[in-house]
N, C-alpha and C positions, 0 to 999 in steps of 0.2 A: 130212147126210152129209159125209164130208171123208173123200177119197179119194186118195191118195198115188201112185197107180202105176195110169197109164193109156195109150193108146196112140193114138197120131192117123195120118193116112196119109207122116208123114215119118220111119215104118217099117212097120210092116204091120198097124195101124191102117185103118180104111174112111172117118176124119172130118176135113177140115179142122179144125184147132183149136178156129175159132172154132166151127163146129156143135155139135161136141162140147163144148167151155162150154157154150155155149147148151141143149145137152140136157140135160146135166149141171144147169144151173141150175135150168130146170122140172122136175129131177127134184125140187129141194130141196135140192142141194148147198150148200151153206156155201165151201168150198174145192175146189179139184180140183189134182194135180199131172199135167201131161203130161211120159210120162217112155219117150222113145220108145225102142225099141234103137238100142244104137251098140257101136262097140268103134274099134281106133285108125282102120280107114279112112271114118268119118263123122261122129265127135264134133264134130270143128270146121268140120262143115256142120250140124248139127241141133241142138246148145245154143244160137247165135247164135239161129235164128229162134224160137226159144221163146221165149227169154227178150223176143223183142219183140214178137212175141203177145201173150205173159202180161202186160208194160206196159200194153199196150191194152186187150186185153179186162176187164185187172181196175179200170182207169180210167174205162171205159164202160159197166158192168154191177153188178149188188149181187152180186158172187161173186167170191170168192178164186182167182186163177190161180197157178200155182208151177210155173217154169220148170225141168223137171229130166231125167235123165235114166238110159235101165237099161243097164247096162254087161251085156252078153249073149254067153255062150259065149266071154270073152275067156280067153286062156290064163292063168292064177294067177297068174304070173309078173310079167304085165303089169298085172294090178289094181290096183296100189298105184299106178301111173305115170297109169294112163289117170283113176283117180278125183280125184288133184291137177289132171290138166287140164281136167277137167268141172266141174270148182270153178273153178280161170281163168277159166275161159269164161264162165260167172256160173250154172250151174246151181246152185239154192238145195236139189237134193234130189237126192242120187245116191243109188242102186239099184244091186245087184247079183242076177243073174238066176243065184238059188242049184240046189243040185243038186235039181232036182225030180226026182221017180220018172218023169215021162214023157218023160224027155227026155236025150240023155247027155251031160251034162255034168260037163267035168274033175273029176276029184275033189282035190279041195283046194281048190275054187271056193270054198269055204262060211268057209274058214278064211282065207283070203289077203282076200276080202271084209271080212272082219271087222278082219283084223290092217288094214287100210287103212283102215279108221274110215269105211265108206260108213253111210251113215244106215240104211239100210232093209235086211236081207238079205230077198230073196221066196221066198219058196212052196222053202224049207231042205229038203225031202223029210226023209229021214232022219238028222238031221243026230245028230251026236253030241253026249253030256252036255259032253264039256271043250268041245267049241264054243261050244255054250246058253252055257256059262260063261264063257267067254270074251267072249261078244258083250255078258253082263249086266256084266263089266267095262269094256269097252269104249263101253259105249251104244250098242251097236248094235241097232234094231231088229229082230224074229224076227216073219215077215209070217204072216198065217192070210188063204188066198187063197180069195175067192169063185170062181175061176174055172175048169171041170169040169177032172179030169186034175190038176192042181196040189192038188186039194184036197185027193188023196185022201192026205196027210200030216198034213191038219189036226191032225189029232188027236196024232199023236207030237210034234209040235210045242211045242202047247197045253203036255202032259204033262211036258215037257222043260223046257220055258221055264219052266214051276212050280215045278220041283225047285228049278234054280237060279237063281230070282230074275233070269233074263231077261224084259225087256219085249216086248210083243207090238204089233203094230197088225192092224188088217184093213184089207184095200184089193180092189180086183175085177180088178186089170189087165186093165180094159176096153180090147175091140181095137173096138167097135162099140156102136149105142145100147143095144141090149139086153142089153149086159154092166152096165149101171150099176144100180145099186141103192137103194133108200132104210136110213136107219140101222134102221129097225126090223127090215129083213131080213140086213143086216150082224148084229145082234145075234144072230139066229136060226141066223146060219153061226157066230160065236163059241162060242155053247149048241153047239147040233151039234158043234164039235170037242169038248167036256167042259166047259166052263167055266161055272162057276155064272152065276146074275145080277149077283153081285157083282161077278165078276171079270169077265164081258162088260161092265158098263159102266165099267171101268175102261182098258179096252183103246180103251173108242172114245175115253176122254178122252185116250187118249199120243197119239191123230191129231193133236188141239186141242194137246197140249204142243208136237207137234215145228213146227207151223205158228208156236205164240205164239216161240217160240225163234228162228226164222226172220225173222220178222216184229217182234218187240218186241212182241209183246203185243194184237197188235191182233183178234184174235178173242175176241168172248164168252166 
C-alpha cells in the first residue's frame, strides 16, 4: 500500500508519527505521506517537524516516509501563496482539502487548488467537468478517499476523472490505526466507486508514479 494523505497528532490525528509509520509498516505499507492540516497560522510549525521525522524514520526502517502537508479550509485566495510555502518548507507532497459533501468548504477551493499546481486534490465532492479537466491538464491528482463521509463522492469523481482523462489516486486520510488499509482493500474502494480492474490497478500505480517522481525512482 502507498498512502499519500494521512494525519498524525500535529493536527487531529491520534499518532505520533513515528507510531503511525510503524503501524503503517505492519500494515504492509510500502510508502506512507503524513500530511497533517495546516493553513497560514501552522504551516511553518508542522512542515519543519515532518520533514525530520520522515528523515529518520525512512533512514531507520524498510518504509517510505513523505514529509507533506493538507492545506485545509484555507480561503482560495490564499491557495496559491500558502502551497509555494509548504514547498519552501520542504514538503515533498502538498494536499488540498477539497470541497467535500460533508463539510463547508469555500467553493472555489477545488479550482484555486488546482490552478496552484498542488499535487493531490482530496476527497473533490462534486466537483465539476471543467475542473476534472483542468486538474488532467494541470497534473493534478483527483483523490477517491477511503474514509466514511468523504466517500460518499467517490463515485462522481471516479466518473468525471474518466471523461476527462484526469488521474486519480486513493489514499485513506488516516486520522487513527484503524483508518489504514491494505492495497487489496484500496482496490475494492476503487471497484466500489465504478472503476473496472483495469482501471483500479492503474490508480494504485499513479501512488508509485507520484512517489518515483518525488524520489527519482526509487520504488519498485
Amino acid at each position: 500500500m502507498i498512502d499519500l494523505h494521512t494525519h498524525s497528532l500535529f493536527s487531529d490525528g491520534v499518532l505520533v508519527p513515528s507510531e503511525l509509520v510503524r503501524r503503517a509498516m505492519v500494515k504492509g505499507y510500502e510508502a506512507i505521506a503524513i500530511t497533517d492540516h495546516a493553513d497560514v497560522s501552522n504551516l511553518d510549525f508542522i512542515v519543519p517537524r515532518l520533514v525530520r521525522a520522515a528523515t529518520e524514520l525512512s533512514g531507520l526502517w524498510p518504509i517510505t516516509v513523505i514529509p507533506g502537508i493538507e492545506l485545509t479550509h484555507a480561503p482560495p485566495a490564499s491557495i496559491a501563496g500558502l502551497v509555494r510555502e509548504a514547498r519552501r518548507l520542504g514538503a515533498k507532497i502538498v494536499v488540498v482539502h477539497g470541497e467535500t459533501l460533508v463539510e463547508p468548504v469555500e467553493p472555489g477551493t477545488n479550482r484555486a487548488a488546482i490552478m496552484a499546481g498542488a499535487d493531490i486534490l482530496s476527497h473533490p465532492g462534486l466537483i465539476s467537468r471543467a475542473d476534472a479537466a483542468l486538474a488532467a491538464k494541470k497534473g493534478v491528482y483527483l483523490e477517491i478517499s477511503a474514509r466514511k463521509g468523504h466517500s460518499l463522492s467517490n463515485g462522481h469523481v471516479a466518473a468525471v476523472a474518466s471523461a476527462v482523462g484526469a488521474k486519480l489516486v486513493v489514499n485513506t486520510d488516516a486520522h487513527g490505526p484503524d483508518d489504514l488499509i491494505t492495497t487489496e482493500f484500496a482496490r475494492l474502494v476503487l471497484e466500489a466507486a465504478g472503476l473496472d480492474r483495469k482501471a483500479a490497478t492503474k490508480v494504485l500505480q499513479n501512488s508509485r508514479e507520484i512517489v518515483n517522481n518525488i524520489l527519482g525512482g526509487r520504488l519498485n
